[in-house]
C-alpha positions in Angstrom: -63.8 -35.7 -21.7 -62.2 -37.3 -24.3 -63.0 -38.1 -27.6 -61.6 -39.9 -30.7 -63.5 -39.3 -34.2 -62.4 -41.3 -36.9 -62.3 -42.7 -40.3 -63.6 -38.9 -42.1 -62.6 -36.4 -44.4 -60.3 -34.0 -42.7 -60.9 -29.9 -43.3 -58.7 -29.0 -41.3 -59.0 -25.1 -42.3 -56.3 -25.3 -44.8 -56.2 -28.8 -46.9 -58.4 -31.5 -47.4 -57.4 -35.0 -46.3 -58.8 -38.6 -46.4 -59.0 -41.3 -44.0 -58.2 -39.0 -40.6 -58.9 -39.1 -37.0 -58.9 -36.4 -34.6 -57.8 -36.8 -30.9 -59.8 -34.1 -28.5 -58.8 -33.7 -24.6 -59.3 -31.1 -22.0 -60.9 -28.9 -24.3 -57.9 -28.8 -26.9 -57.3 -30.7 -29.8 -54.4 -33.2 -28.7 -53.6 -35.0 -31.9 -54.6 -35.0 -35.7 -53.6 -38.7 -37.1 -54.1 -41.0 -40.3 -57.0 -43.9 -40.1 -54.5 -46.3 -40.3 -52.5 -44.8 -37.1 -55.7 -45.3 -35.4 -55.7 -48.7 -35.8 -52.3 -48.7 -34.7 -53.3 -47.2 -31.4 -54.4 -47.9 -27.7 -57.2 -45.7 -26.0 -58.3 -45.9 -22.5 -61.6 -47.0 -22.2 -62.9 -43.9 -21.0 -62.3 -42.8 -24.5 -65.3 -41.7 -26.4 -64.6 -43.4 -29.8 -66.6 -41.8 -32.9 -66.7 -43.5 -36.0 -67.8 -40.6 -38.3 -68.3 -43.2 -41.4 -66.8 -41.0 -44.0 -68.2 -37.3 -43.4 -66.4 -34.2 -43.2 -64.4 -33.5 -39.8 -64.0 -29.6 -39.6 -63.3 -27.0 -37.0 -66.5 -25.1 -35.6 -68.0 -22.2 -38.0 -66.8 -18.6 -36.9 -69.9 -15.9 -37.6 -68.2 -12.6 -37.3 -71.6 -10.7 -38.3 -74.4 -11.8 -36.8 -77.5 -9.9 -35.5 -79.7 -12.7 -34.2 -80.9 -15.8 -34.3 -84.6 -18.0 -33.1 -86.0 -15.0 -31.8 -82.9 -14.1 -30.0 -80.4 -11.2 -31.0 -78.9 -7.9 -30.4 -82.1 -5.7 -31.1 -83.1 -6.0 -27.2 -79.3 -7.3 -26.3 -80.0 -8.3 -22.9 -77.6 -11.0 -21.5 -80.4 -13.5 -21.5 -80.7 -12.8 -25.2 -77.1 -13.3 -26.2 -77.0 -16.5 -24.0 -79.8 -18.1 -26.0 -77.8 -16.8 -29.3 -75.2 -19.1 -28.2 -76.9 -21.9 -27.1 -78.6 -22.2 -30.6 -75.9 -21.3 -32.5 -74.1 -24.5 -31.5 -77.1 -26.7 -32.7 -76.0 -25.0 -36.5 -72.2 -25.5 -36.0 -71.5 -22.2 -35.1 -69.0 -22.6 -32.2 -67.7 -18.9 -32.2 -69.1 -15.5 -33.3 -69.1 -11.4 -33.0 -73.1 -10.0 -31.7 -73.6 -7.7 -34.1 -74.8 -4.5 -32.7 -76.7 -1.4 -34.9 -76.3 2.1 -34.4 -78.9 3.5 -31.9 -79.2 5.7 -29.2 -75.5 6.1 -26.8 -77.5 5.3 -24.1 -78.9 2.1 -25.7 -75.6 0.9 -27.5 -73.6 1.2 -24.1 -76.1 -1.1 -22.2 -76.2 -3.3 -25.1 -72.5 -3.8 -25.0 -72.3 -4.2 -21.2 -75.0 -6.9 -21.3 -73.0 -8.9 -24.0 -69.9 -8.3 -22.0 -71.8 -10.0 -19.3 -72.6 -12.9 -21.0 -69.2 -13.7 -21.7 -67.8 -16.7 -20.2 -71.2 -17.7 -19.4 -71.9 -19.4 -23.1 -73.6 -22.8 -23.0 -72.9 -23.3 -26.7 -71.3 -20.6 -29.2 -68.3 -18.5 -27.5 -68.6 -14.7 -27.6 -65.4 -13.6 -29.2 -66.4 -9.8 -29.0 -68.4 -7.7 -30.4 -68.8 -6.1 -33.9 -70.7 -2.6 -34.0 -72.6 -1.6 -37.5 -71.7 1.9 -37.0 -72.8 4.4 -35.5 -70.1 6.4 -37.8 -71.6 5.4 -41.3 -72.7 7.1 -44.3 -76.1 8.3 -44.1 -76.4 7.9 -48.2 -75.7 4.1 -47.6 -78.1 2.6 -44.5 -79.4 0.0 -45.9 -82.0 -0.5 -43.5 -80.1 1.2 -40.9 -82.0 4.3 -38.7 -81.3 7.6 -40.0 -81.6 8.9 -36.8 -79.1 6.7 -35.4 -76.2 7.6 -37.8 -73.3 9.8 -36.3 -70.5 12.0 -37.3 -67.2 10.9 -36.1 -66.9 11.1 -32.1 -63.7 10.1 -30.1 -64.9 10.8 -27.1 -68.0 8.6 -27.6 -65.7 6.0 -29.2 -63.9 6.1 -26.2 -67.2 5.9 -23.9 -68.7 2.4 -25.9 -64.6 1.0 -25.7 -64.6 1.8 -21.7 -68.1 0.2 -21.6 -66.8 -3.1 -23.5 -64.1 -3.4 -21.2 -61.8 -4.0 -24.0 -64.2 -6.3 -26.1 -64.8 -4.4 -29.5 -63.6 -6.8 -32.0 -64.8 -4.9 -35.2 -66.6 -2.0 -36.1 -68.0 -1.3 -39.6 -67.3 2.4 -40.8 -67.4 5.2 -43.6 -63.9 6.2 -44.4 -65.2 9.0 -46.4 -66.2 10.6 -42.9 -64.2 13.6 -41.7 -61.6 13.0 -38.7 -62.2 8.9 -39.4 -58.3 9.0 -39.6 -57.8 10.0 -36.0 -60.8 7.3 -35.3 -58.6 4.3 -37.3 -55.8 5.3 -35.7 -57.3 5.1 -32.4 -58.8 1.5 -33.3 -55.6 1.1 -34.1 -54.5 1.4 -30.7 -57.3 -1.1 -29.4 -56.2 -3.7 -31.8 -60.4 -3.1 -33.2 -60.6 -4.3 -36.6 -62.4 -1.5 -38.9 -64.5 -2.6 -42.0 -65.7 -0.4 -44.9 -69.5 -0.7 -45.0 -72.4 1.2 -44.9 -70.0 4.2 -46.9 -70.4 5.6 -50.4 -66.4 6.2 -50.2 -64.7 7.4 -53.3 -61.7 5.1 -54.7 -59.1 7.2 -52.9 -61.4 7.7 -49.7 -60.8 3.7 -49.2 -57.2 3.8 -50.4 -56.6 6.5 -47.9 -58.3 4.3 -45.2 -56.1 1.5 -46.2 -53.3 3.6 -45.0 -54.1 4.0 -41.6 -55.2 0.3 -40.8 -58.7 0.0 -42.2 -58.4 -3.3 -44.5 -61.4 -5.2 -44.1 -64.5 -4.9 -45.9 -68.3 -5.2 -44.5 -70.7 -7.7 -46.6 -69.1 -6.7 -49.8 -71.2 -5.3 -52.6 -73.9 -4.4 -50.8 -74.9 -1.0 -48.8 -71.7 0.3 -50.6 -70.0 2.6 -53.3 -69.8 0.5 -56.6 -67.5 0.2 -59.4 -67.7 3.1 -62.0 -65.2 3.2 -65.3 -63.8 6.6 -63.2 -64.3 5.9 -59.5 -63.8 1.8 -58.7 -65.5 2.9 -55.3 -65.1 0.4 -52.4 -66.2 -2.5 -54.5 -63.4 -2.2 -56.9 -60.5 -0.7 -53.7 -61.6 -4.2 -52.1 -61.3 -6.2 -55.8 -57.7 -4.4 -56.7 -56.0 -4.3 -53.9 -54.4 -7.9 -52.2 -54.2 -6.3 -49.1 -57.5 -5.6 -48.5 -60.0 -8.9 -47.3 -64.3 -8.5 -47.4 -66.7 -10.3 -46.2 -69.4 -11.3 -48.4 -73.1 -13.0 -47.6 -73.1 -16.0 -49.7 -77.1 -17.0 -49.9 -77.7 -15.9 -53.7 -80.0 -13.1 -52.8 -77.8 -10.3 -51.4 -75.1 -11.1 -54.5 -75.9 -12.6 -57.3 -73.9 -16.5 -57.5 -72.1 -15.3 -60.5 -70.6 -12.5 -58.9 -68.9 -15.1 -56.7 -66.9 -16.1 -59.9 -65.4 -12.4 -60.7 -64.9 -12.7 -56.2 -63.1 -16.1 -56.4 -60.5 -14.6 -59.9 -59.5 -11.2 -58.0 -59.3 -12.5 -54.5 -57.6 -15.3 -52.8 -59.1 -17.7 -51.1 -57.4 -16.4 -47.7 -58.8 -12.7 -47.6 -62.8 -13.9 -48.1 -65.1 -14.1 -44.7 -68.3 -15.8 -45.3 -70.7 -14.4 -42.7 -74.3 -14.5 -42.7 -75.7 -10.6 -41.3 -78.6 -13.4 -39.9 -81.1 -11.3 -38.1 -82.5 -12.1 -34.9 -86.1 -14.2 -37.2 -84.0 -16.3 -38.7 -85.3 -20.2 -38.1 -87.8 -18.3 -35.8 -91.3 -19.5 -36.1 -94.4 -18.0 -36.0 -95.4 -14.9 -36.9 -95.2 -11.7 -37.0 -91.2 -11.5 -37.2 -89.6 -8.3 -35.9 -85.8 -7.0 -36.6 -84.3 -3.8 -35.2 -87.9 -2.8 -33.9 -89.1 -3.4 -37.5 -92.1 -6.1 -38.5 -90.3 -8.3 -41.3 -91.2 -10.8 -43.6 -89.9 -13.8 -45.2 -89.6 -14.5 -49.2 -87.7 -14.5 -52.4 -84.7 -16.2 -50.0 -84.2 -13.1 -46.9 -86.3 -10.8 -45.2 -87.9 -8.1 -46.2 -88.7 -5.1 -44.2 -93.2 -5.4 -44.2 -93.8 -1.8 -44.7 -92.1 -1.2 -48.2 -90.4 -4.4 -49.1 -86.9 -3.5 -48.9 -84.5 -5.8 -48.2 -84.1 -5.9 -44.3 -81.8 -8.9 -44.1 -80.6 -12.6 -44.7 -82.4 -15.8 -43.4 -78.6 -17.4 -43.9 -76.9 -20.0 -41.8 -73.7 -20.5 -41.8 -73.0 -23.9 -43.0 -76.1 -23.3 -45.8 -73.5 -20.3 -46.4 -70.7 -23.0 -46.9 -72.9 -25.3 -49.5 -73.9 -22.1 -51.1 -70.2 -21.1 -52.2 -69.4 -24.1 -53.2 -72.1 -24.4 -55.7 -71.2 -20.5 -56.9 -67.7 -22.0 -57.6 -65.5 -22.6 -54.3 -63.9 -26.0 -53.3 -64.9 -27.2 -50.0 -62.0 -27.0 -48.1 -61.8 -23.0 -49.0 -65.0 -22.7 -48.6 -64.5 -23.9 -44.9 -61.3 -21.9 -44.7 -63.4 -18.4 -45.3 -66.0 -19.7 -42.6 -63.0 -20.8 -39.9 -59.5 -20.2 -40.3 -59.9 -16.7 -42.2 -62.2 -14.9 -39.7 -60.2 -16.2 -37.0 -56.7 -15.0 -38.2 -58.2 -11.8 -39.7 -59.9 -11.2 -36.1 -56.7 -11.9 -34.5 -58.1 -15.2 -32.5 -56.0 -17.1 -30.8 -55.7 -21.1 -31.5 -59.2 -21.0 -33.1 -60.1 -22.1 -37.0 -57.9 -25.0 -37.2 -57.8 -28.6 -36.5 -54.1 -28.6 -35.1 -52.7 -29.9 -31.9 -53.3 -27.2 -29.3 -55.7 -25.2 -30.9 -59.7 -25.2 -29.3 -61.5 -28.3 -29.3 -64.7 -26.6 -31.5 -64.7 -29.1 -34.3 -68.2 -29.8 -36.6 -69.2 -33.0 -38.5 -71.2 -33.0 -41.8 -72.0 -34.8 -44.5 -71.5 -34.0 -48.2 -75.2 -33.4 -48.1 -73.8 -30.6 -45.4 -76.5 -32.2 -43.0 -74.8 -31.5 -39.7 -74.3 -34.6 -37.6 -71.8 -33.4 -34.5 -70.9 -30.5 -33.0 -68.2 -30.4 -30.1 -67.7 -26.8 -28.3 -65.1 -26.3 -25.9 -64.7 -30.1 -25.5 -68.4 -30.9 -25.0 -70.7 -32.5 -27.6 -74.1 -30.9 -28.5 -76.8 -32.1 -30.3 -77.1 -30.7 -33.9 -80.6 -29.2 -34.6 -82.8 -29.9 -37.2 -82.7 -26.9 -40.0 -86.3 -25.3 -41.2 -86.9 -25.0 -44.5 -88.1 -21.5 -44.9 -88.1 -21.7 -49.0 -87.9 -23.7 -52.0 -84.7 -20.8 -52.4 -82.0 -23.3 -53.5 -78.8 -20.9 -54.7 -76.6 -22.3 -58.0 
């Protein structure tokens, strides 16, 4: 198929630009044009011509954490379940993202990852780019509401067992760089081109810096489940604010950081070393009740989920383009604020021709308004219907 949109606001994952048009063929984006060069062309007829009528054009949202979603998710992972995760992904304007695995049992976490791996290439709406394991080698002082039972010292040889079990398909794994031998385990990542994030880790200031050295540069949900910043130890939340080289992500629905936060986020960092994911777990725009994450009955209020038997926070309720609208009200212009969801997972995740609108790159491209309601969504060259968002709260972040 092939499809023109015209006459919107281009995010193209780097700039903002008025008055474009966007040429899609064969899955790839062909050509990226001004309005008035639109008029100046000839299409076919069997052209599909778009006239967007002034919204934003952007490339598809990139979630690269990500439990669940509807009911769906990575607490049973079977294939079936990641499939659905896909397919309604899509109707947000998610067109790429990491299932986010926890820590459990090895036997568990390898046929987790095999069913995911078998899902691939099978994706009605999202694409699986990977996978992203929450541990198993975290800090048992930092869980959040991880399973202490589940939490591991450093093991190569079982690192090696969940890599042979992926078939190469570990994107990113969130770690503790405090943990002993976790140098032998970066390097190994390092090997496998895996991507390690500090979370989950009470790390001292040099434990991070020392991590830094051997390769582990990027950052889990930053501030949360993590060593803060003291006047003698910065932790990881100050390693992650001094240093340029290291990126974070960060969960931008005003409930697991406070919005001003965002401000002292957007004055340290730049624009192009901040992820915006959403850590959604698998009730998020479920209905119904009762709501169940990682085995546990949740509930919904005050803006996430709260684990039912003592109220700690269990979660966020986040999508990603509310994520978007959010960090732009805490301070963010649009077009870096759908840089962090598109362009900067997709380069810091080492995807190939994804995050962009340019000629040649993957035709997963998302149209909104500048009320961010979500009016197309194109995945791998095929157009799927937006859903319609529930309203789980009268939440509203800034």
């Amino acid at each position: 198929m092939t499809i023109c949109l015209h006459n919107g606001i281009l995010l193209n994952g780097i700039s903002i630009m008025e008055k474009c048009a966007v040429l899609l063929e064969n899955r790839k984006i062909l050509d990226v044009f001004s309005e008035e060069r639109f008029y100046q062309k000839q299409f076919n007829s069997d052209v599909k011509i778009i006239d967007v009528k002034n919204a934003y054009i952007a490339p598809g949202l990139i979630d690269t954490h990500i439990h669940g979603f509807k009911g769906h998710g990575t607490d049973n992972c079977t294939t079936d379940d990641i499939l659905k995760m896909s397919e309604d992904l899509a109707g947000y304007g998610v067109t790429a993202f990491n299932p986010t695995m926890y820590p459990a049992s090895e036997d568990r976490m390898i046929d987790g990852i095999k069913n995911i791996v078998a899902a691939m290439g099978h994706e009605t709406g999202a694409q699986i780019m990977g996978i992203h394991l929450e541990g198993p080698f975290i800090s048992p002082k930092k869980l959040g509401v991880q399973r202490p039972e589940t939490v591991r010292n450093v093991d190569l040889s079982l690192m090696e067992r969940l890599w042979e079990a992926s078939q190469g398909h570990i994107v990113n794994m969130t770690v503790a760089p405090e943990l002993k031998h976790m140098r032998q385990l970066a390097l190994y990542s390092l090997s496998k081109e895996i991507i390690l994030q500090d979370g989950h880790t009470d790390a001292s200031y040099n434990n991070v810096v020392e991590g830094m050295q051997a390769g582990i540069l990027h950052a889990t949900h930053l501030f949360n489940a993590m060593s803060q910043m003291q006047q003698r130890n910065p932790g990881v939340v100050g390693a992650v604010l001094i240093h340029p080289e290291m990126s974070c992500e960060i969960i931008a629905d005003g409930v697991h950081v406070h919005p001003d936060l965002f401000k002292l986020l957007l004055r340290d960092k730049t624009s192009d070393q901040i992820v915006l994911v959403t850590d959604a777990l698998t009730p998020t725009e479920q209905t119904g009740e009762p709501l169940y994450a990682n085995g546990e009955e949740v509930v919904f209020e005050d803006g996430c989920f709260h684990r039912k038997a003592d109220g700690v926070i269990a979660g966020s309720a986040l999508t990603l383009l509310h994520g978007v609208e959010n960090f732009v009200k805490f301070g963010s212009s649009i077009q870096d604020a759908i840089k962090c969801a598109t362009a900067n997972p997709a380069r810091i995740m080492r995807y190939k021709k994804k995050g962009m609108l340019i000629p040649g790159y993957d035709s997963d491209v998302i149209v909104f308004t500048d009320k961010y309601e979500l009016r197309l969504v194109i995945a791998r060259g095929e157009i799927i219907t937006p859903a319609a968002r529930i309203k789980k709260s009268n939440y509203q972040a800034g």
